[in-house]
FIPA-735003 format. One record per residue (C-alpha): residue in three letters; chain; x, y, z; residue number from 1. Coordinates in pm, 1 decimal. Example, Ala and Ser with C-alpha at 12.3 -4.5 7.8 and 13.67 -1.06 7.14 Angstrom:
- res;chain;c1;c2;c3;n
- ALA;A;1230.0;-450.0;780.0;1
- SER;A;1367.0;-106.0;714.0;2
***
This chain:
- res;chain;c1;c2;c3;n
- UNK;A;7642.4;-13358.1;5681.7;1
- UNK;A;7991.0;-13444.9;5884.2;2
- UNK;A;8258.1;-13202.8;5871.7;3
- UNK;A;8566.7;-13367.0;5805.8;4
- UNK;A;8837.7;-13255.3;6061.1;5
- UNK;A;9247.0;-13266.6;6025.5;6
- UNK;A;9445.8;-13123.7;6303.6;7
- UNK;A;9608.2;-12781.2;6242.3;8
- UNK;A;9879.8;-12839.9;6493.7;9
- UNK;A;9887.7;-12801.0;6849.9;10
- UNK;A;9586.9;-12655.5;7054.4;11
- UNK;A;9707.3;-12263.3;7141.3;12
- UNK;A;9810.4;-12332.4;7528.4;13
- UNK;A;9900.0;-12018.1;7709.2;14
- UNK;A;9959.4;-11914.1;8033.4;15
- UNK;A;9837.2;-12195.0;8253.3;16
- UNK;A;9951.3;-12032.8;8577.3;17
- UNK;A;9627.8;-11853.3;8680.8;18
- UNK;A;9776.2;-11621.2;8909.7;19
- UNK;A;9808.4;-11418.0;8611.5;20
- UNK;A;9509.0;-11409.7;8442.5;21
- UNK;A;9282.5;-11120.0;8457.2;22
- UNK;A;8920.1;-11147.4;8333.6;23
- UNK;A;8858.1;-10811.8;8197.9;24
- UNK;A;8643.0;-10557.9;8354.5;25
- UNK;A;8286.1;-10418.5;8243.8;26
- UNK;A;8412.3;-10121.7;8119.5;27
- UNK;A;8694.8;-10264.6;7873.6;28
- UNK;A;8446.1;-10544.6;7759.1;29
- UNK;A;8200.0;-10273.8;7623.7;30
- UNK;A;8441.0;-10037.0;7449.9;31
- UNK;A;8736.9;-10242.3;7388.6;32
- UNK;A;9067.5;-10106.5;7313.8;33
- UNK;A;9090.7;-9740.5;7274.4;34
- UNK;A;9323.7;-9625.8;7043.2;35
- UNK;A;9703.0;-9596.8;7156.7;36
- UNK;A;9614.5;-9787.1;7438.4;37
- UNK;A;9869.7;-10088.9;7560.4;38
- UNK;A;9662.5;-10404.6;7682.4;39
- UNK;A;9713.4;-10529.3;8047.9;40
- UNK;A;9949.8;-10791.7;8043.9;41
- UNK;A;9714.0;-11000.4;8235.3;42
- UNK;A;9404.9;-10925.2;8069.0;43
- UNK;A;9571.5;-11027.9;7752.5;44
- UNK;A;9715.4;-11311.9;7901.9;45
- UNK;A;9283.7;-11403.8;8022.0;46
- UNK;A;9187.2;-11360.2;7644.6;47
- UNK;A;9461.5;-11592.9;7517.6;48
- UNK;A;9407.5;-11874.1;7803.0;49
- UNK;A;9082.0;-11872.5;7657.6;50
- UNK;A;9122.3;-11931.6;7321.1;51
- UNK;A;9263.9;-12284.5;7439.8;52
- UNK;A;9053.8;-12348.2;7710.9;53
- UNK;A;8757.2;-12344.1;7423.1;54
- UNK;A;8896.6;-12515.7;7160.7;55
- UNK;A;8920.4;-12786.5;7421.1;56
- UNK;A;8563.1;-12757.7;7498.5;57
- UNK;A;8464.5;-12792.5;7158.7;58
- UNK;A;8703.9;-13098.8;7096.0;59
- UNK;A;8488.3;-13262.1;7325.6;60
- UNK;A;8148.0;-13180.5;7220.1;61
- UNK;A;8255.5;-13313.6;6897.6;62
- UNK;A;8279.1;-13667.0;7003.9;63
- UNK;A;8001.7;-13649.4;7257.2;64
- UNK;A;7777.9;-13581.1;6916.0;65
- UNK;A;7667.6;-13807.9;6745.7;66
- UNK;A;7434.5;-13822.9;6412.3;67
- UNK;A;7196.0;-14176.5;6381.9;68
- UNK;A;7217.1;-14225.0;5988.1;69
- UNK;A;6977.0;-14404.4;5772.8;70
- UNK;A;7103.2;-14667.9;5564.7;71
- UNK;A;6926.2;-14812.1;5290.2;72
- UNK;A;7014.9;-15184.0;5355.0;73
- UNK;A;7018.7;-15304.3;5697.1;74
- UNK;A;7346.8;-15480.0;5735.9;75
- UNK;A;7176.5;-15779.4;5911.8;76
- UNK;A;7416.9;-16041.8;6165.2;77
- UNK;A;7656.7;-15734.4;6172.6;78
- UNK;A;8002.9;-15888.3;6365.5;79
- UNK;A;8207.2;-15568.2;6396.6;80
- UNK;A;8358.9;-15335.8;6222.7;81
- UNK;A;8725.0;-15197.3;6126.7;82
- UNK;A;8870.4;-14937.5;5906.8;83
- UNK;A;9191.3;-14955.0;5656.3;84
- UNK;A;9367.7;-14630.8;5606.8;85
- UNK;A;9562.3;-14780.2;5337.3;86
- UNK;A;9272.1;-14774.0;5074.9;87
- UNK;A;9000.3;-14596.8;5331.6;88
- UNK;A;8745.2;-14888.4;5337.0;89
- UNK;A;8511.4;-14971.9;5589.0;90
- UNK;A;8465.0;-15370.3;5625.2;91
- UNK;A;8148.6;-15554.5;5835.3;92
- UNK;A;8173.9;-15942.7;5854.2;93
- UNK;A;7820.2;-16103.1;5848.9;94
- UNK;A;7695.4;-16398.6;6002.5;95
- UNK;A;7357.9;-16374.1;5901.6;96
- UNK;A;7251.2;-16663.0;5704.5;97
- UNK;A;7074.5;-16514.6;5414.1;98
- UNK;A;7318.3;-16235.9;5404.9;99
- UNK;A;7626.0;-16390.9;5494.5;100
- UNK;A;7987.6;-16201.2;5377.3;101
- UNK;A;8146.4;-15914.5;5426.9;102
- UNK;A;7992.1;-15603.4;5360.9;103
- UNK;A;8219.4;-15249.4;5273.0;104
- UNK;A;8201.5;-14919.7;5219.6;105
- UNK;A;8402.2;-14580.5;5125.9;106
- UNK;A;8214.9;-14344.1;5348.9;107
- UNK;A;8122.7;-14579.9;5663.5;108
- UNK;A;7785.7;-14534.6;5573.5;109
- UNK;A;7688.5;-14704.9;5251.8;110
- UNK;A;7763.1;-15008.3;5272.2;111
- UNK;A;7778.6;-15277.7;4981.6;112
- UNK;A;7577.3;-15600.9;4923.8;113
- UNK;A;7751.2;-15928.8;5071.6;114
- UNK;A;8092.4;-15999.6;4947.2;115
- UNK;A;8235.8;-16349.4;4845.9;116
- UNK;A;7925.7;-16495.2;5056.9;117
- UNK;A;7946.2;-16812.1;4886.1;118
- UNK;A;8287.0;-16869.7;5060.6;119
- UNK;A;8263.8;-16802.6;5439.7;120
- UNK;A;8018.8;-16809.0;5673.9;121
- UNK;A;8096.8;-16595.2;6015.0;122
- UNK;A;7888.9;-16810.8;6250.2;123
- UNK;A;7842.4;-16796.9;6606.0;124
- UNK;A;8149.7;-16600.4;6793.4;125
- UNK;A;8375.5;-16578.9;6528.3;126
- UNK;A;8389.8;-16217.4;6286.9;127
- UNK;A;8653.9;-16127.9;6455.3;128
- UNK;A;8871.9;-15874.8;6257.4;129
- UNK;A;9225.6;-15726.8;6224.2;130
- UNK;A;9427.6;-15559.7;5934.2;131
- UNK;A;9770.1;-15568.6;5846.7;132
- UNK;A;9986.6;-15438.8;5520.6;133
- UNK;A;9760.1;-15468.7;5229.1;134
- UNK;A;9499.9;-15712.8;5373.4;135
- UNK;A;9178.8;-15712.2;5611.6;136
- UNK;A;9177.5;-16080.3;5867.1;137
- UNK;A;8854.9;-16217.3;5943.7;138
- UNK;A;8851.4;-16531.3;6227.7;139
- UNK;A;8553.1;-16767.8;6124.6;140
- UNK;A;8464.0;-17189.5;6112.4;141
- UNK;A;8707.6;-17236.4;5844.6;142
- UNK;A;9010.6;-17065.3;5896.4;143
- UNK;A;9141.0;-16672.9;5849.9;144
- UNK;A;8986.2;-16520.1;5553.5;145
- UNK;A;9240.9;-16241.4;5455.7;146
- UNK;A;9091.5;-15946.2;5186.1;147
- UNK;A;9333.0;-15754.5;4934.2;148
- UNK;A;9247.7;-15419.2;5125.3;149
- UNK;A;9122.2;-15284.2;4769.0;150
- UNK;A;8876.0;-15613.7;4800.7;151
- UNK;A;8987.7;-15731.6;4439.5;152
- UNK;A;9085.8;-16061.7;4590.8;153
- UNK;A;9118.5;-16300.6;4892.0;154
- UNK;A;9181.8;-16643.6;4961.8;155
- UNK;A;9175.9;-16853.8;5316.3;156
- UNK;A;9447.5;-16965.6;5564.4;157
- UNK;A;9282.4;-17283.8;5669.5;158
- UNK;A;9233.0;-17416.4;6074.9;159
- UNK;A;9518.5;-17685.6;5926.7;160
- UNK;A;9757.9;-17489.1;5805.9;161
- UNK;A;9727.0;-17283.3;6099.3;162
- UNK;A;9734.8;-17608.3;6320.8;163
- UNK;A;9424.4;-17604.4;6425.0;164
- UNK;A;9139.5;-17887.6;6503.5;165
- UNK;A;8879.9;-17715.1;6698.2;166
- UNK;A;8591.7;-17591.4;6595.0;167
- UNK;A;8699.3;-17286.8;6424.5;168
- UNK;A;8933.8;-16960.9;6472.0;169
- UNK;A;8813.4;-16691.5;6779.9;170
- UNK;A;9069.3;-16404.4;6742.2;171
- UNK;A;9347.0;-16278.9;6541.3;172
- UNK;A;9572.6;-15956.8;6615.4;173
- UNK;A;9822.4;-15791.9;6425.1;174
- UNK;A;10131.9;-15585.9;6523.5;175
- UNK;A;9994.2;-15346.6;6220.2;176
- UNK;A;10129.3;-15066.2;6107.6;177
- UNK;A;10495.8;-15186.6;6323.2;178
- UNK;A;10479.3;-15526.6;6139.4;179
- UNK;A;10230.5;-15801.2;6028.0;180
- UNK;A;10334.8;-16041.5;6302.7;181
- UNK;A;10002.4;-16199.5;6371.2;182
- UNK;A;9859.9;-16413.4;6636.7;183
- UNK;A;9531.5;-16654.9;6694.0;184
- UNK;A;9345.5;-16761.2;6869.3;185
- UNK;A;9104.1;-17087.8;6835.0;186
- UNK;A;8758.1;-17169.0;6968.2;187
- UNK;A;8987.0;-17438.5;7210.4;188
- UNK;A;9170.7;-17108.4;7323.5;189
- UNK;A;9518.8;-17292.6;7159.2;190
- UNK;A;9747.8;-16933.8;7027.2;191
- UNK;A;9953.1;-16968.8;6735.1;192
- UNK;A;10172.2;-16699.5;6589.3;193
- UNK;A;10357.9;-16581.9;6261.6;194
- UNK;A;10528.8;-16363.3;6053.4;195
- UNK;A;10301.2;-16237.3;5857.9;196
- UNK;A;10005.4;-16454.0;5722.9;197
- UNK;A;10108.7;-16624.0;5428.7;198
- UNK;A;10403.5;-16739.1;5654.2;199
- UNK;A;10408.8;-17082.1;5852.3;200
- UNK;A;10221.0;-17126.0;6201.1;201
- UNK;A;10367.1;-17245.9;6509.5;202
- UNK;A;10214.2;-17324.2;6809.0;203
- UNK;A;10253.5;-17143.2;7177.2;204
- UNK;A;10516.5;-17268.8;7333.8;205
- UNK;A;10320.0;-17279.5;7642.3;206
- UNK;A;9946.0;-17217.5;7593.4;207
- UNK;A;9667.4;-16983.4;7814.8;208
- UNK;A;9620.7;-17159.8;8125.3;209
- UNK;A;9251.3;-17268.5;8232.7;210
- UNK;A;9101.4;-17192.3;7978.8;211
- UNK;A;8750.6;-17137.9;8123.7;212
- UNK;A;8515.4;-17418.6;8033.6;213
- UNK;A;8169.7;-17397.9;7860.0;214
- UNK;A;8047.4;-17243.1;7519.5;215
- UNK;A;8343.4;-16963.9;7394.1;216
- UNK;A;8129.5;-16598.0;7408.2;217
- UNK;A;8434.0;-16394.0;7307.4;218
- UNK;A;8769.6;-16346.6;7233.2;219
- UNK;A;8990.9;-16062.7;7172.1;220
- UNK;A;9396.4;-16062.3;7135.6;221
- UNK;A;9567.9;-15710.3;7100.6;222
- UNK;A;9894.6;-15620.9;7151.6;223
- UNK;A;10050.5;-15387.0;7395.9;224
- UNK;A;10343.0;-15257.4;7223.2;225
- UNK;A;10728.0;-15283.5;7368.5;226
- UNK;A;10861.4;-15132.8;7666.7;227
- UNK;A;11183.1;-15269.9;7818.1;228
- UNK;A;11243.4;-15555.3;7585.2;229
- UNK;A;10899.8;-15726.1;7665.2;230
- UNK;A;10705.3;-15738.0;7331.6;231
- UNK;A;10334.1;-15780.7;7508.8;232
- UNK;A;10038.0;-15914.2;7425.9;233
- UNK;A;9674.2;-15942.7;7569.2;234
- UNK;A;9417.9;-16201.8;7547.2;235
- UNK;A;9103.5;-16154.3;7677.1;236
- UNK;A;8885.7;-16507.1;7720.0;237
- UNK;A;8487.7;-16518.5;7757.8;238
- UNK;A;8268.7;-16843.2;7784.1;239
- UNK;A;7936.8;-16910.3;7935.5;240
- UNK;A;8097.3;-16966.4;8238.7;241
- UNK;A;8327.2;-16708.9;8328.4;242
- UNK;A;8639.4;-16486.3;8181.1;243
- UNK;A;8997.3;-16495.0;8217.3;244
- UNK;A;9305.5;-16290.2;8085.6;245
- UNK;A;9607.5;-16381.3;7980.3;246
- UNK;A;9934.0;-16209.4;7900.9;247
- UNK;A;10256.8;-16325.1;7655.4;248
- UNK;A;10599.0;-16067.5;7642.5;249
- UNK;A;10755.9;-16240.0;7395.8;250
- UNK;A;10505.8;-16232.8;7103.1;251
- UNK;A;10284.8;-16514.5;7180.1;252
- UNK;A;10522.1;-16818.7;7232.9;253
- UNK;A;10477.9;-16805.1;7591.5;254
- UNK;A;10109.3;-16699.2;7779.2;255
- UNK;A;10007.7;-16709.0;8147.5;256
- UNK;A;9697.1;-16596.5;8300.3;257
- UNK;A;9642.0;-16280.5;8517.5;258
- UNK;A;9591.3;-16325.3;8887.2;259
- UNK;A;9422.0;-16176.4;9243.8;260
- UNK;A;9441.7;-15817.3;9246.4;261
- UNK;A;9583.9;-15783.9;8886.7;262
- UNK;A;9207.4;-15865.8;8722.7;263
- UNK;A;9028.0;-15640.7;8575.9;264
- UNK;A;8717.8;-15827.2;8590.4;265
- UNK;A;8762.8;-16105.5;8860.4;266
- UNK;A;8398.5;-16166.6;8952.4;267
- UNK;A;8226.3;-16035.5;8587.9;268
- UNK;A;8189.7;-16102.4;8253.7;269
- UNK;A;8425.8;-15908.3;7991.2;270
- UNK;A;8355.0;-15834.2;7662.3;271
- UNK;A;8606.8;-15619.8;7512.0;272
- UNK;A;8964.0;-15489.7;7583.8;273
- UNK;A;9172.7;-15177.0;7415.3;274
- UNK;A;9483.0;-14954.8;7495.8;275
- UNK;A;9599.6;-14598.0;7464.4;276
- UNK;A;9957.6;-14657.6;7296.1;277
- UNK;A;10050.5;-14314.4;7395.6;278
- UNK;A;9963.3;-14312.1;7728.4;279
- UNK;A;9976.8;-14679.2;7773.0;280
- UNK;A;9618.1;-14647.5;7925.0;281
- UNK;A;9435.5;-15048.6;7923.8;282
- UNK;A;9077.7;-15046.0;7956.1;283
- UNK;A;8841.6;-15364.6;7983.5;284
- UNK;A;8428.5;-15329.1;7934.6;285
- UNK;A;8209.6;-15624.0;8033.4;286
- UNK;A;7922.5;-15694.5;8285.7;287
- UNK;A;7889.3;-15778.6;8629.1;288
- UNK;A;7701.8;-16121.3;8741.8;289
- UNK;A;7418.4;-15909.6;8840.3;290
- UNK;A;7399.2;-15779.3;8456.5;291
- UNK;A;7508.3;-15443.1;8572.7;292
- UNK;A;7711.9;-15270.6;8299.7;293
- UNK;A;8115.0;-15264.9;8389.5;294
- UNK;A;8431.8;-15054.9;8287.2;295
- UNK;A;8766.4;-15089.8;8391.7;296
- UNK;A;9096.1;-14920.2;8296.3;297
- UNK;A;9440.9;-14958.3;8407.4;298
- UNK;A;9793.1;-14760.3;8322.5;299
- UNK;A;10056.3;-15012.0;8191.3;300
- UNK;A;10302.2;-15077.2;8513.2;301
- UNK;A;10632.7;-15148.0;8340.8;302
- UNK;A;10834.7;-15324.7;8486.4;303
- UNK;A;10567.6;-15529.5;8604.0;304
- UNK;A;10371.6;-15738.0;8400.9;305
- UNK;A;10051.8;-15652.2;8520.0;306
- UNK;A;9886.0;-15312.6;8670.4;307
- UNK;A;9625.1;-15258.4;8920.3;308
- UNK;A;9274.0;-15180.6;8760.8;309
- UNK;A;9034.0;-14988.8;8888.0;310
- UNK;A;8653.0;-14914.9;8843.1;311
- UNK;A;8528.3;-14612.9;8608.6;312
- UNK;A;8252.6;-14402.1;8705.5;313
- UNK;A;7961.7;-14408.9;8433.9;314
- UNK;A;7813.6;-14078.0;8503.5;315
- UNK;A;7437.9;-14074.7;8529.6;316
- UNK;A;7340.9;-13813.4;8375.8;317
- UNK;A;6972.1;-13952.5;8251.8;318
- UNK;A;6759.1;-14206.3;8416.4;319
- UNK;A;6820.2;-14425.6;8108.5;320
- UNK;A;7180.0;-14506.5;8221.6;321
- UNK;A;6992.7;-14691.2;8557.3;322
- UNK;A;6887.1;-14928.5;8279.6;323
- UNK;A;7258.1;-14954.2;8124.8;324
- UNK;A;7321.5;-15380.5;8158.8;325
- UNK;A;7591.0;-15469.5;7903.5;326
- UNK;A;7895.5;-15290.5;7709.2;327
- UNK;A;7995.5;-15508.2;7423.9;328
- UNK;A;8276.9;-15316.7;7238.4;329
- UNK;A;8532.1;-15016.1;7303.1;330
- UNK;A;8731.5;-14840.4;7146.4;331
- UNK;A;9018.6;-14562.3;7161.9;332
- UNK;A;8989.7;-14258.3;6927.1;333
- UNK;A;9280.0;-14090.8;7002.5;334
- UNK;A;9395.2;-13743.3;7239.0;335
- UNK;A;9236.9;-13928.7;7528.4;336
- UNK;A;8911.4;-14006.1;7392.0;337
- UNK;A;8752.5;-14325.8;7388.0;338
- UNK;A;8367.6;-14486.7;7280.7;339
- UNK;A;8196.9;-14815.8;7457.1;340
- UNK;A;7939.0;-14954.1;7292.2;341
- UNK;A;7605.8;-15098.3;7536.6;342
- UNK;A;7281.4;-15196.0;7603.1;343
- UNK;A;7004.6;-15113.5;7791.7;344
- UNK;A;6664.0;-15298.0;7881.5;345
- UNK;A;6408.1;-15288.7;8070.3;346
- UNK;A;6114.0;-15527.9;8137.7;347
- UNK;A;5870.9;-15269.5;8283.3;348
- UNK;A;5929.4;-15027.6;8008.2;349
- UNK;A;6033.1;-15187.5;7672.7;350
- UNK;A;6073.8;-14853.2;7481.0;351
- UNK;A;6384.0;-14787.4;7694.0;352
- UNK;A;6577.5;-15143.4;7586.9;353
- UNK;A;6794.1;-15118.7;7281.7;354
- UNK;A;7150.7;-14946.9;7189.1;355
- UNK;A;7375.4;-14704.4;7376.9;356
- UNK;A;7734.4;-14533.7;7287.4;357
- UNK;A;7898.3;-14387.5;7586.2;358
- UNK;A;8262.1;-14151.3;7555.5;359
- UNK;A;8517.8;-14061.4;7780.5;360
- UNK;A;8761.5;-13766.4;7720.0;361
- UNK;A;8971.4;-13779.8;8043.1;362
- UNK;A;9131.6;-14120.9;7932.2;363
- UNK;A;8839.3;-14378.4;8066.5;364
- UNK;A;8800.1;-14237.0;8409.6;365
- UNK;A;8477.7;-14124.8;8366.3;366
- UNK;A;8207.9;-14180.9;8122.1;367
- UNK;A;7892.7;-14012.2;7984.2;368
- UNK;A;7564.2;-14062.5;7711.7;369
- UNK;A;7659.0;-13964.4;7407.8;370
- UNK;A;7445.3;-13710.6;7270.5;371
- UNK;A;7249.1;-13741.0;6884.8;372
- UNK;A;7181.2;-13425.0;6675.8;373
- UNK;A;6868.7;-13544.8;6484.3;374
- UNK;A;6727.9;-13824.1;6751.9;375
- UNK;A;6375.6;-13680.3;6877.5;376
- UNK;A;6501.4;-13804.7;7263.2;377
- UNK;A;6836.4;-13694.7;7166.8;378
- UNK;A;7047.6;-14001.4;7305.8;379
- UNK;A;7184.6;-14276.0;7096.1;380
- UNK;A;6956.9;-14525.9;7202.5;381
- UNK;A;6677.4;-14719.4;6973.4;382
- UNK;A;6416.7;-14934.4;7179.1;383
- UNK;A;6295.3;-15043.3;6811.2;384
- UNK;A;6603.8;-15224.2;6783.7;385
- UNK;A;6686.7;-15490.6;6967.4;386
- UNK;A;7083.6;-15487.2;6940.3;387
- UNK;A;7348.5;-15352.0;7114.0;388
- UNK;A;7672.3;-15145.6;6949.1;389
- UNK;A;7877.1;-15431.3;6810.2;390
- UNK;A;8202.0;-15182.6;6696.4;391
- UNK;A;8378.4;-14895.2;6640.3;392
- UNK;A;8587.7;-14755.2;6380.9;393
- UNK;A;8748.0;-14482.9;6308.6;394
- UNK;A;8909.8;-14290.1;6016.5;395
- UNK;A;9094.6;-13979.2;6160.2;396
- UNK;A;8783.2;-13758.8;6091.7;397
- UNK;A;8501.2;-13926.8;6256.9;398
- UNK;A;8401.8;-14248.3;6458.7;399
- UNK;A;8152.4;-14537.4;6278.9;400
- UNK;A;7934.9;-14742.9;6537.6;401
- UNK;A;7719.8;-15003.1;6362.3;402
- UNK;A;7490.8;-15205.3;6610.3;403
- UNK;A;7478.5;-15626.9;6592.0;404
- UNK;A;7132.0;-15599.2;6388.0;405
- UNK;A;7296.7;-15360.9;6097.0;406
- UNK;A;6973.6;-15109.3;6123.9;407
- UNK;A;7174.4;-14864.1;6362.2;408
- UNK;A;7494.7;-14658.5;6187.1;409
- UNK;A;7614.1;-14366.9;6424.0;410
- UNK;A;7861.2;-14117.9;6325.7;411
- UNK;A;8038.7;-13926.8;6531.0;412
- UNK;A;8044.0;-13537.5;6437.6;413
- UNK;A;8443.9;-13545.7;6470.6;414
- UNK;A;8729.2;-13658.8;6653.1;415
- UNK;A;9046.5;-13448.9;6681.8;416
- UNK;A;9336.8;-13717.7;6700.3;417
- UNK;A;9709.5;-13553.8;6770.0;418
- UNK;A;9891.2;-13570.8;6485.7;419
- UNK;A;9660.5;-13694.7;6182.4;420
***
């Protein structure tokens, strides 16, 4: 079973000057204290730096553990995943066609039949998901689906009331919890923006550049928060033939495309981009051309508009990593932690291909395997699955990962997150 976690307050920090530390000697350590005896300043000073120094350590084992959970109904065509602290529901969009809807769930784990499935189908590259006040988005061939966050009701902001005529809606982002200004994207890579979502749409003022041509992959918009009167946003563009980014500070009605030095992935293939709002930490997951697996991260350069990026180390510390060709999702926890979500095959050894969660916990400069508690190889991989991790979520206590097949469900043991 998961322990749920809440923060107590801060962690007990003492005396990070070393110079007066003093690890006690053999003698005190076996008979302690004697009576009327005043501790050494810097021996109690050791004991205290301690006490910090380990709830640190165990912070980070807690989100380096992870528990594979059986669910009794694979959640087939699984699109991602995203959590609502206003009501504390879970929500998966489905694309599968037998099983097509939304599926939800209380606990992250049990997970309900299909949901209004008679109404939306979330084909292809669309599934994409935000929230806002009171409502869960969902991008697919008709529109923007929006959920009651309860799930009582919903109803559809149609591709023409949007002002759309391609194909269907890619991406939609939310300034959620600061306000429900929301943005999207369509499968032509055309933004519009609005108030909120029952609100009219209007059109970029001046639309992503370049668009890269051939079939749309992914698409991700998130925004970037305000920092000297720029209110910034991100959109990150894949197609069969290449990526590009894009960048808007002033809510959407304006976008231009990154350049040179200032992309994080100028010769690869992204899949996913997130940011650290505290530390204002950007990080981009993909895969290189040679179907190597990719991480970037970048600290927000205000007042420029763009920051230099540079590579992450993925540390090997198993020969399964060698194998490592693709991360799909990621995903910031909180404190400094983050998850990616990847996948790993290989031809010569079939066993080894299937899912892979990796963490960082020194804000996406290095990454490691996460580790499973009740996996006979220990790692969060499956080779009888395969999918790759297709999202994260996260409720305070504990991360969700749920892979693109619905048959993997990974918890995380706990996450401590400042301030929850």
């Amino acid at each position: 079973m998961l322990t749920t976690l809440r923060t107590p307050g801060n962690i007990p920090e003492w005396c990070t000057d070393e110079s007066v530390v003093l690890e006690p000697p053999a003698a005190n350590v076996a008979t302690g204290w004697v009576l009327a005896t005043r501790p050494a300043a810097p021996i109690m000073n050791w004991l205290q730096n301690m006490y910090g120094k380990w709830i640190r350590y165990f912070q980070k084992a807690l989100l380096s553990n992870w528990t594979h959970i059986d669910i009794a109904t694979q959640i087939e065509g699984a699109k991602s995943i995203i959590y609502h602290p206003e009501v504390g529901i879970w929500m998966v969009p489905t694309y599968a066609s037998a099983t097509a809807g939304i599926r939800a769930s209380r606990d992250g784990v049990n997970f309900t039949a299909a949901i209004f499935s008679s109404n939306v189908v979330f084909e292809g590259v669309a599934g994409n998901i935000a929230i806002d006040t009171g409502h869960f988005l969902i991008c697919h061939d008709l529109g923007i689906t929006f959920y009651n966050a309860d799930l009582s009701t919903y109803g559809t902001i149609t591709k023409t009331t949007i002002g759309s005529t391609a194909s269907k809606m890619m991406a939609v982002g939310t300034k959620y919890p600061e306000t429900d200004y929301v943005i999207a994207v369509d499968s032509a890579g055309k933004v519009f923006h609005s108030t909120g979502i029952h609100n009219s749409w209007t059109a970029a003022a001046t639309q992503p550049p370049s668009i890269p041509s051939g079939t749309p992959v992914s698409a991700r918009l998130t925004y970037l928060g305000t920092s000297g009167g720029y209110s910034k946003w991100h959109l990150l563009w894949s197609s069969s033939n290449g990526t590009n980014f894009y960048i808007s500070t002033n809510d959407g009605a304006t976008w231009f495309s990154y350049s040179g030095d200032e992309l994080p992935f100028p010769d690869s293939y992204a899949k996913d981009f997130a940011i650290n709002y505290e530390d204002e930490v950007r990080v981009c997951v993909g895969r290189t051309p040679a179907g190597g697996a990719k991480i970037q991260y970048s600290v927000d350069p205000y007042p420029a508009i763009h920051g230099t990026w540079t590579t992450a180390t993925i540390d090997a510390d198993g020969a399964g990593l060698a194998l490592l060709v693709d991360i799909n999702t990621v995903y910031y926890c909180g404190n400094g932690f983050w998850v990616a979500g990847g996948y790993r095959s290989s031809e010569s050894d079939p066993d080894s291909t299937g899912c892979l969660i990796l963490v960082s916990d020194d804000n996406a400069v290095t990454w490691r395997r996460a580790h499973a508690i009740i996996k006979e190889e220990n790692v969060i991989d499956d080779g009888q699955h395969r999918a790759t991790i297709q999202g994260f979520a996260c409720n305070g206590n504990f991360v969700t990962a749920i892979s693109t097949d619905g048959a993997i469900v990974c918890q995380s043991n706990g996450v401590y997150i400042e301030g929850v």
